[in-house]
Each structure stands twice: as structure tokens, then as C-alpha cells.
C-alpha positions as CSV (number, residue, x, y, z in Angstrom):
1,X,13.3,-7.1,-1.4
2,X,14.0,-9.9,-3.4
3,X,15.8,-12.3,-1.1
4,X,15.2,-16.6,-1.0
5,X,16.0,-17.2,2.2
6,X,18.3,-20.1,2.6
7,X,18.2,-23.3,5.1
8,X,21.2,-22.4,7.6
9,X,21.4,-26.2,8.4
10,X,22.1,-27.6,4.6
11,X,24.9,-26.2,2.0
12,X,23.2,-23.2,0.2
13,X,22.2,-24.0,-3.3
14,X,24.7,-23.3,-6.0
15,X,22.1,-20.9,-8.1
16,X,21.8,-18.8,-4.7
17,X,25.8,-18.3,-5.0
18,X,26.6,-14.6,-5.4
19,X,23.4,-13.5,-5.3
20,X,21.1,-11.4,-2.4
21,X,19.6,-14.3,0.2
22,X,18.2,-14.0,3.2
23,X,19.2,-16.5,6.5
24,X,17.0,-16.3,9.9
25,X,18.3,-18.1,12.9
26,X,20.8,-17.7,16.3
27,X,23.7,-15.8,15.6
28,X,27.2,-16.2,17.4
29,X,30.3,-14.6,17.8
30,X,33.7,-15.7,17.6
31,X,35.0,-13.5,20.7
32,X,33.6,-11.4,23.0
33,X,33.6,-7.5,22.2
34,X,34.5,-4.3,23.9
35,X,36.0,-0.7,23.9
36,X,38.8,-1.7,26.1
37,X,38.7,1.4,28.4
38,X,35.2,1.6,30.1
39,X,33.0,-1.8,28.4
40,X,34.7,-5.3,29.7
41,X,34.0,-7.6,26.5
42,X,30.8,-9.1,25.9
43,X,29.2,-11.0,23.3
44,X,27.8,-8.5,20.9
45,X,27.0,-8.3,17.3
46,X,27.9,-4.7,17.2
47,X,29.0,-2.3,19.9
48,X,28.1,1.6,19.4
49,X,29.9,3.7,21.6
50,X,27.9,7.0,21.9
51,X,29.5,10.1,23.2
52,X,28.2,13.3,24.2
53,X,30.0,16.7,25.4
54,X,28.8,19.2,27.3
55,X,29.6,22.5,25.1
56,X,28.7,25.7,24.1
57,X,26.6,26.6,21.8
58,X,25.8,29.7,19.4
59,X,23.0,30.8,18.1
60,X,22.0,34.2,16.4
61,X,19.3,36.2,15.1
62,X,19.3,39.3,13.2
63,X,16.9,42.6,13.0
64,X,16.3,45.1,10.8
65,X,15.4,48.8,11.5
66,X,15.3,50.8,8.1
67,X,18.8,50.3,6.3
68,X,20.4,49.0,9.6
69,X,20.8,45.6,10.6
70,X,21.5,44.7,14.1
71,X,22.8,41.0,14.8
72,X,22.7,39.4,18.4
73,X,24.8,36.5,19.3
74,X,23.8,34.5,22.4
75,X,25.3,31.2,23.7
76,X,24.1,28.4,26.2
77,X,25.7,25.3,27.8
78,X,24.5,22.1,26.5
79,X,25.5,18.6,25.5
80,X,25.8,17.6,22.0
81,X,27.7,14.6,20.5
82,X,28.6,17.1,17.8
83,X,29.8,20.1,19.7
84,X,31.1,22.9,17.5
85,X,34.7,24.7,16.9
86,X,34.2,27.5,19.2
87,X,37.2,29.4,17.2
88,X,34.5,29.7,14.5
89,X,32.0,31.7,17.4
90,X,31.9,35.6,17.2
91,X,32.9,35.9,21.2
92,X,35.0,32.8,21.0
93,X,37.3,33.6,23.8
94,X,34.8,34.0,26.3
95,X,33.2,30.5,25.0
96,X,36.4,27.9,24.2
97,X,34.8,24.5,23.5
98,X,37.9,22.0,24.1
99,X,38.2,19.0,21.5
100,X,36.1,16.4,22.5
101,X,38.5,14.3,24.3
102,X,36.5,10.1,24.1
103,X,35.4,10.1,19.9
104,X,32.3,7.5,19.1
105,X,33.1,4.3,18.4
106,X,31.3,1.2,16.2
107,X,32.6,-2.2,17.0
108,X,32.1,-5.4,15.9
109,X,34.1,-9.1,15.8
110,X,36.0,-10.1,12.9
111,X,32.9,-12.5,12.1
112,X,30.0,-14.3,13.1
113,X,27.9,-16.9,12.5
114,X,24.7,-17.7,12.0
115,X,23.9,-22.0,11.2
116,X,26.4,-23.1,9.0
117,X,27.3,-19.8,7.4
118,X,29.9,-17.4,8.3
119,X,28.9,-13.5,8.2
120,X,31.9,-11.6,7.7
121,X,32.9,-7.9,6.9
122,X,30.7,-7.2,10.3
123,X,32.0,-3.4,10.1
124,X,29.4,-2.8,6.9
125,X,26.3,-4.4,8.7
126,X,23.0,-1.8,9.1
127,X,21.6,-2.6,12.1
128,X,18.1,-1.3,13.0
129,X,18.1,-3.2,16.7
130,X,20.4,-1.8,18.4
131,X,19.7,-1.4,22.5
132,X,21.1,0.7,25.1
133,X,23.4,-1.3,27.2
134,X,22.3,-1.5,30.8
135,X,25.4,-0.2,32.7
136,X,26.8,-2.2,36.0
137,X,30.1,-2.8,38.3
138,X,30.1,-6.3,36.2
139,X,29.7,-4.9,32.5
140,X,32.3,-1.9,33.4
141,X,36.3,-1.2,33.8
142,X,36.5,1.1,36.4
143,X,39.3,2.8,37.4
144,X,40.6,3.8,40.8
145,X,38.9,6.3,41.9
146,X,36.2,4.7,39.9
147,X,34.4,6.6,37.5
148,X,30.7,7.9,38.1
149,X,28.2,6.1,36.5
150,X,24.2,5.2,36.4
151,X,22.6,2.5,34.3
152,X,22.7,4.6,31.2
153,X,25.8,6.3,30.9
154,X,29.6,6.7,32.4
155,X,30.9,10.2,33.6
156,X,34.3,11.8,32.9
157,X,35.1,15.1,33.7
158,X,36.0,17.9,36.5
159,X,32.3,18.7,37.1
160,X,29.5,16.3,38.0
161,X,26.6,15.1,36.1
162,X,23.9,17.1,37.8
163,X,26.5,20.0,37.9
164,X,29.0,19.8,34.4
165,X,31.5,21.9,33.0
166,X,32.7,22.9,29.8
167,X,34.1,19.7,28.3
168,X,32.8,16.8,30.4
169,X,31.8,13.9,28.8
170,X,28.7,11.0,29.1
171,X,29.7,7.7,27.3
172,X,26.7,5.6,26.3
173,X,26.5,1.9,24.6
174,X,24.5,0.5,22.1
175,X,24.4,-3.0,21.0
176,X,23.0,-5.7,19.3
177,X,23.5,-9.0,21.5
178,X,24.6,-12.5,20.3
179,X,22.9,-15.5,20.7
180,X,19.5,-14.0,19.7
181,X,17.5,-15.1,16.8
182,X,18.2,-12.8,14.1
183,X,17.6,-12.5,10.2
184,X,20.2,-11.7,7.8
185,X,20.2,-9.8,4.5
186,X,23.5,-10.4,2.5
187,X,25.5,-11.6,-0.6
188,X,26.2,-15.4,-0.1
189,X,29.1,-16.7,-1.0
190,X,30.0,-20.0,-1.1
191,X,29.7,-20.3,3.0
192,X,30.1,-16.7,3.4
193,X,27.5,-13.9,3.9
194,X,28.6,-10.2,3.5
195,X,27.8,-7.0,2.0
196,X,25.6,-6.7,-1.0
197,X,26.6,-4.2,-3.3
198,X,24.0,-2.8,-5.5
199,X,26.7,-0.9,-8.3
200,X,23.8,0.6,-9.9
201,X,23.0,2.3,-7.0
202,X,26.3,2.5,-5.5
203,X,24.6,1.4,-2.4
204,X,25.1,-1.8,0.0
205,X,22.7,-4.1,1.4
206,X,24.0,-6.1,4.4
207,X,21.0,-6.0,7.5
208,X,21.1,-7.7,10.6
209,X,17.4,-7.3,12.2
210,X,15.7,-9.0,14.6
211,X,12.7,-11.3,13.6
212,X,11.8,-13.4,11.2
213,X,11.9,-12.8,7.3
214,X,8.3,-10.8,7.5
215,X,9.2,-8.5,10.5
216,X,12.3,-7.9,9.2
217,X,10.9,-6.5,5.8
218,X,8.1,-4.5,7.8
219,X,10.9,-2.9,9.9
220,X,13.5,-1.9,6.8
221,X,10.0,-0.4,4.9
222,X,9.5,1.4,7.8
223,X,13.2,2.9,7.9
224,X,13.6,3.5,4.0
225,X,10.2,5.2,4.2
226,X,11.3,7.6,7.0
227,X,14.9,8.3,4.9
228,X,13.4,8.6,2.4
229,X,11.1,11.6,3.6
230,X,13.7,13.1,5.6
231,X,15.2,13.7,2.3
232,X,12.3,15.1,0.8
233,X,12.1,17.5,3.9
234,X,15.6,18.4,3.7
235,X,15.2,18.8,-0.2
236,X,12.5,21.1,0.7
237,X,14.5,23.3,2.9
238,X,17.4,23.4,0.5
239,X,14.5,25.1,-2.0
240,X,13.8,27.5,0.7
241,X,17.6,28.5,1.7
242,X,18.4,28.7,-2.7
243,X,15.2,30.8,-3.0
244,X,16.0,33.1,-0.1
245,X,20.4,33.7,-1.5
246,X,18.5,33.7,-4.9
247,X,16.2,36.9,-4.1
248,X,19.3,38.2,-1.8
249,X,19.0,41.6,-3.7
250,X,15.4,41.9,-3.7
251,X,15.3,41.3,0.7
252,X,18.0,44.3,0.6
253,X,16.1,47.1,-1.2
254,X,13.0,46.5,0.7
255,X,15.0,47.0,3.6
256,X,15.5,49.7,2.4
257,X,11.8,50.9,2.0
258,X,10.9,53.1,5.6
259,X,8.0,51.8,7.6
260,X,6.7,48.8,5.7
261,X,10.0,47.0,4.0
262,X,10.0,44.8,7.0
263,X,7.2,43.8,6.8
264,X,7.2,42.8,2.7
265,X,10.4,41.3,3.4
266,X,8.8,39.2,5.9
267,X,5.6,38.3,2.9
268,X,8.2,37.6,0.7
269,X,10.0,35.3,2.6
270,X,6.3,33.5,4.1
271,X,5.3,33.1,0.0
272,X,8.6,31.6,-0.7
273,X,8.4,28.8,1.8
274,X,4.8,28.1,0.3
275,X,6.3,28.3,-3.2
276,X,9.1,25.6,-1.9
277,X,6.2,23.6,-0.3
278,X,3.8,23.4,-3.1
279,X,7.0,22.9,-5.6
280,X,8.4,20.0,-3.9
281,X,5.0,18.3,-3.3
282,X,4.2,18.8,-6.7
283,X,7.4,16.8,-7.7
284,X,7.1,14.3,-5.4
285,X,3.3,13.6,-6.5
286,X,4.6,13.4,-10.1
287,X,7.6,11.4,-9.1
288,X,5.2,9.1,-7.1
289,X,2.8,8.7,-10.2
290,X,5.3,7.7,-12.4
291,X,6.4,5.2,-10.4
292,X,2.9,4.0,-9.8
293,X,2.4,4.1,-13.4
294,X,5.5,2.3,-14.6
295,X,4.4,-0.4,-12.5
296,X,1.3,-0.5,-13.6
297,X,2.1,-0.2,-17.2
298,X,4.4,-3.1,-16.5
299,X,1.7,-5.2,-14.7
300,X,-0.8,-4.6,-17.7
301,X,1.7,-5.4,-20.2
302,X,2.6,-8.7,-18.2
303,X,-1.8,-9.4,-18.2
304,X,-1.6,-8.6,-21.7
305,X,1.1,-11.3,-22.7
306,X,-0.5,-13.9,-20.3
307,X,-3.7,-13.6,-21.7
308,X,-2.5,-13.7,-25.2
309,X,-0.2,-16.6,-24.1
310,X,-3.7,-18.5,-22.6
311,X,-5.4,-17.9,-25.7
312,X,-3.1,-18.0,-28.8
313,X,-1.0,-21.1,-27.3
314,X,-3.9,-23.2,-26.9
315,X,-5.5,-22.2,-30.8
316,X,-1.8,-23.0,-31.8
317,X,-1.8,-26.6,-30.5
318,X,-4.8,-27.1,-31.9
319,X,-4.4,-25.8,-35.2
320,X,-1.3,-28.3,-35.1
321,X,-3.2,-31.1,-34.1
322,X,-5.9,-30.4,-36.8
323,X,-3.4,-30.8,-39.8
């Protein structure tokens, strides 16, 4: 990442103005921060409020005997910050998840600052850093009765946390603390750091992490690098699930075969998962090459023209000289 890092004690140069910089030092806020119904304010960066519901869940498989198909549904209790519309569930009557009642929340102050600079637009930061909040009588509004908590979560609901029920609720915080030595990645302007936009992309760049510049670099590899293969993985699957509807027809008349259609069904579906595998590796090796090679096309080219600069400029000179 290309980013000069700027001296947060001295006006920013104007050539850095508008452009992606990078500032390390103690950030403040301008207020404390909190969810004003269980977290009394505190002086956070960012504030994640993390909510989880304990809810049914379905799950299904299907068998095959022959031309029949015989599908079981089955359903278990469990928590989930994304439970599911049970109106959507083949038995949904007897397994009514009720909307989750306390939604997730991100907050942040209106700005903060960090030396001389203001960082603003908090709401679009991408923080890597965030820590689970250790939960107390001081850190909490509690109600009377007061609610249950431990150091890791609040409880709401008619059951208990070793013994739930169908809609209770755990409430859990993340944040990223003030007055910690952070660096920041952002667009500078004039005293101003926000989000970078990269239009190109149609992506933003706007990192608060701890560490200095180098730790900060090693940890946002780190996270692009794991994105980036969960997309591959999930690019993977999505070859899988397209081969599978694409062959749809095929899977049916086998089926259809007595004694061993199951069993080719089940080849069939083994091959096409290597297929997907040894398709999207192939295209991920290729992509990776070309990369690699652009760049090193690129690096030779640049060896080429500093060579040729070294030599040519110097016989240039002198052939000038000589007249």
C-alpha cells in the first residue's frame, strides 16, 4: 500500500492533500460512546454491539430408494446472531422463531483525533482490532431487577443462560479503545482524514489498526489474503452447486436405474466436486501467473530502460562534449 505517512505534529504537506497517507500515533475522542440501554459511555473508537438469539434451526437431508425420494426435516435449539424466519420451515408451527427483539449495532463518535488531524466519517472505518469488552457493574446500565450478566455477555429473556428458551437473547461488545497508539490509513484532507475511495474499484480504504506503519501492513496482508481465499472457496462451491442444477436431469434418470443409480449418482456428484476443484485451481494458478508475470514484465521493462538510460545518457554527453 502506497501510503507516506505524515508527521501528526506539523501541517501535512500540500502535495499529500487528497491523496492516500498514512498517520501513527494516540488517538482521541471527542465524547464518550455507548448503546444507551445496557453500555454506560466510554471512550471508544468503535463500539460493536453483537447479538445472538437462541432459535431454531432446520436442517434436512434427503434419500433415494429407486424413483422415490424420501426427505427428513429435523430441528434443534441453538444460538445464532442470524436466526432464520421460521414461517419459511416445513413444520413451522411447532418451531416459531420470534423476531429477534435487540438488532446489532456499530457505533462510533462523530470524530476523532489523532495529533493535529481530525478523522472524521468514523462510521466507514475497517477495524481489524476490535476486543471484547470486559463486562462489570461499572461499564453496565442495569435495570431494576438487574439483568444477568458475566464478564462476556448480558442476558435477556424468560429462561436463563444455562437453561434458554426460544427467543432469549446474549448481548456482547466489541471495541476499539481510545487513547491507544493507533495507525491510520485514509484520504487527507486539508486537516481531515476520512475514507479513501478507490472509484476504480469501487472500494474504500479507511483502516484504523493498532501498531506501527509495518504491523499495520503485516496485519491488513494477512486479512486481504484470507478474503481473498474465502472467495476463491466460496467461488469453488458456487461451481459445485451450478454443476450439480446444471446435470439436474442426468441425477433424475439414474435414480431411476434399480440397484446401482444411487450409487452413480453418488460418482457423479464425487467427480464433479473434483472437476470444480481442479477447475478453479487451475484458474487461480493462471490468474496468479499472470499477475506474477505482469509484474515481472514490468520489472524487466523498467531494468531495461535503466540500463539503457546508464549507458546511452552517458555516450550522449560525451558525444556532446566531443564536438
Amino acid at each position: 500500500m502506497d501510503a507516506p505517512t505524515i508527521d501528526i505534529t506539523k501541517p501535512a504537506s500540500p502535495e499529500l492533500q487528497n491523496k492516500l497517507i498514512h498517520a501513527y500515533g494516540k488517538i482521541t475522542t471527542d465524547k464518550p460512546v455507548g448503546d444507551n440501554k445496557f453500555l454506560k459511555p466510554g471512550n471508544f473508537v468503535a463500539l460493536k454491539r453483537i447479538t445472538s438469539m437462541y432459535a431454531w434451526d432446520e436442517s434436512k437431508s434427503t434419500t433415494s430408494s429407486g424413483d422415490r425420494k424420501r426427505t427428513t426435516y429435523s430441528y434443534s435449539k441453538r444460538w445464532t446472531t442470524k436466526p432464520k424466519d421460521s414461517s419459511s420451515f416445513r413444520h413451522s408451527n411447532e418451531h416459531k422463531n420470534p423476531p429477534k427483539s435487540i438488532d446489532n449495532l456499530f457505533i462510533t463518535p462523530e470524530k476523532a483525533t489523532i495529533g493535529n488531524f481530525n478523522i472524521i466519517n468514523l462510521k466507514n472505518i475497517e477495524t481489524l482490532d476490535l476486543e471484547p469488552l470486559k463486562l462489570t457493574t461499572e461499564n453496565l446500565i442495569l435495570s431494576i431487577p438487574p439483568e444477568i450478566f458475566t464478564s462476556e455477555f448480558v442476558f435477556k429473556g424468560n429462561g436463563t443462560p444455562d437453561n434458554p428458551v426460544i427467543g432469549d437473547i446474549k448481548i456482547f461488545y466489541k471495541v476499539l479503545k481510545a487513547n491507544n497508539s493507533y495507525s491510520v490509513f485514509g484520504l487527507l484532507s486539508q486537516d481531515n482524514i476520512m475514507a479513501y475511495e478507490v472509484k476504480k474499484k469501487n472500494i474504500k480504504l479507511f483502516h484504523i489498526i493498532e501498531g506501527n506503519k509495518n504491523d499495520a501492513l503485516q496485519a491488513l496482508k494477512e486479512y486481504y489474503t484470507k478474503e481473498l481465499w474465502k472467495g476463491r472457496l466460496a467461488g469453488t462451491a458456487m461451481m459445485v452447486i451450478g454443476s450439480v442444477l446444471l446435470l439436474g436431469p442426468v441425477f433424475f434418470f439414474l435414480n431411476l436405474i434399480p440397484v446401482i443409480g444411487d450409487e452413480l449418482g453418488c460418482l457423479l456428484f464425487i467427480a464433479l466436486i473434483i472437476v470444480s476443484i481442479v477447475l478453479s485451481g487451475g484458474i487461480i494458478a493462471i490468474a496468479m501467473i499472470a499477475y506474477n508475470l505482469v509484474s515481472f514484465l514490468l520489472a524487466f521493462i523498467g531494468t531495461l530502460l535503466l540500463l539503457a538510460l546508464t549507458i546511452i545518457l552517458p555516450a550522449i554527453l560525451i558525444h556532446k562534449k566531443n564536438k
